[in-house]
N, C-alpha and C positions, 0 to 999 in steps of 0.2 A: 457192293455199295448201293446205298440204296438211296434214288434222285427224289430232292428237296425244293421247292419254291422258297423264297425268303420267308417264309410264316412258316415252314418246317412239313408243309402239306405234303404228301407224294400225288401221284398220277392218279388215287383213287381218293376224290374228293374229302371222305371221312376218317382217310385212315391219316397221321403223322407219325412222323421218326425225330427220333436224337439219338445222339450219342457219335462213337465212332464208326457204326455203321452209314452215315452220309458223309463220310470222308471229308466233313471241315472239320479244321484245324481238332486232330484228335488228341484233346488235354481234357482230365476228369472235368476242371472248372466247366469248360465251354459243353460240356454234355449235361451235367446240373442247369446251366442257364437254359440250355436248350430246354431239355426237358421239360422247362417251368414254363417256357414260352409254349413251348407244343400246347402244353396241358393248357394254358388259358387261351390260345389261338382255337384248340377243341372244344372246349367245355363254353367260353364267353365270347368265342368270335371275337375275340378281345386286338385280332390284327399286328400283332407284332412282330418284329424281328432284330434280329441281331446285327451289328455294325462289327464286321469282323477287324477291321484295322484295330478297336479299341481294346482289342482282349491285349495282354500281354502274353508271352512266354518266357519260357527261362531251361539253364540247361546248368545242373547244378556239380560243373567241373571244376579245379580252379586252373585258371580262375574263372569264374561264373560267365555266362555270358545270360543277355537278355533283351529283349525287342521287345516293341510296340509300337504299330502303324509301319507306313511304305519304308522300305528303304528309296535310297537315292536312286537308283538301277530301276526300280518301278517307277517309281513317278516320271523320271527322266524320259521312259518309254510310253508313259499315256501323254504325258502333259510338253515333251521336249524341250523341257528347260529343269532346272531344279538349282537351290540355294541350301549348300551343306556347311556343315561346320565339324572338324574334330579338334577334341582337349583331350590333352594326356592328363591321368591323375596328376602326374607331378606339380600342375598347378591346384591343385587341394589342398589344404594345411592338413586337414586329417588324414590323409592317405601321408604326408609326410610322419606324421605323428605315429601310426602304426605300422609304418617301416612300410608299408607295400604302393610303390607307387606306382605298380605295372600296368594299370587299367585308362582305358579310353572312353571317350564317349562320343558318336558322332549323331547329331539333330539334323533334319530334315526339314525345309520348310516350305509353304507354299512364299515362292518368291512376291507375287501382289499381295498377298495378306498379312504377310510375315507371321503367320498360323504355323503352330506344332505339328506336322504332319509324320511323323518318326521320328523315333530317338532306338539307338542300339548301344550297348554298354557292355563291353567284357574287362571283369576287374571284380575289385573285392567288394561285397554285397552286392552286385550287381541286381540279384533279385528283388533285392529289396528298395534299390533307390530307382526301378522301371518303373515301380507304380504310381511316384508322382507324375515322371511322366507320362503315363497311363490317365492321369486326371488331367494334365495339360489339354493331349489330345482328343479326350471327350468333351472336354468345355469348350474346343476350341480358340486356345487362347496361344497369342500371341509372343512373340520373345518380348515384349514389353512387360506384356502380365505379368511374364516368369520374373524378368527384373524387377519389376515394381513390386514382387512377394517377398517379405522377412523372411530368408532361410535362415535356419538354427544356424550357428557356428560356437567350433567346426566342427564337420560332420560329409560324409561321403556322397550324402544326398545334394549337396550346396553344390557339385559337380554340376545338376542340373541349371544353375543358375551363369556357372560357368561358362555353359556349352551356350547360353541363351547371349549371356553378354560380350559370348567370342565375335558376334555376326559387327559389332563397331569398334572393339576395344581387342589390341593385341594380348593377347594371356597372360606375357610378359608386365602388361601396364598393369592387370584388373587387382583391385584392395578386396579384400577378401567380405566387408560389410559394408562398402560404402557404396552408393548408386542414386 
């Protein structure tokens, strides 16, 4: 392994690395991004770096599982508090509709901001409905935001909306388009 500053520097001022040889998070994605960062941190002193909470991952079993940003276990450990929320699919119309309603999803949040700070999903498309929340916790937005956004219906991805509207509203009570 080869040691990296957040701008992807090593120990010899001109020289940088990506890829899986600095041993973060080693996924093709996160080595493409590096690399582009390296190369303009090299070429344009251009100063950048990576936000690793924001990447996602995914592990393509079934059923799928996938993350983005802290789990509760971390946060709980820097910060000593943490505000979670889990939804079973069974509260999705779509997961009803194509017969699989085995999947979860649990949100993380910053408890004073009520900010997206993780979400983890194992269920069906799992990989595919990480990356809204992937866009949640890059913008920094709120379980408000996620409430206040038109999700399609229905659809597996609305999960997110779900998980967002669990933090006041029992799962039991929530209308699948109304808010």
């Amino acid at each position: 392994m080869i040691k990296v500053n957040d701008q992807l520097q090593t120990s010899q001022t001109n020289i940088y690395a990506a890829g899986d040889v600095t041993g973060l998070m080693p996924l093709e994605t996160v080595a493409a991004k590096q690399g582009n960062i390296a190369a303009l941190n090299m070429f344009e002193n251009a100063g950048r770096t990576i936000n690793y909470l924001e990447i996602p991952s995914a592990v393509f079993t079934s059923p799928e599982v996938a993350s983005v940003g802290m789990t509760e276990k971390e946060y709980a450990e820097k910060y000593n508090v943490c505000l979670c929320r889990t939804i079973s699919f069974e509260h999705v119309e779509k997961a009803a509709a194509i017969k699989d309603r085995s999947g979860l999803i649990r949100m993380v949040l910053d408890p004073k901001t009520m900010e997206v700070i993780g979400v983890h999903i194992i269920g069906p498309m799992a990989a595919d409905i990480i990356t809204a929340a992937t866009y949640a916790i890059k913008n920094k937005m709120t379980v408000y935001d996620i409430r206040d956004t038109v999700h399609v219906f229905p659809t597996l991805s609305e999960v997110i909306k779900k998980a967002a509207q669990s933090f006041d509203q029992s799962p039991d009570d929530m209308a699948c388009c109304v808010e």
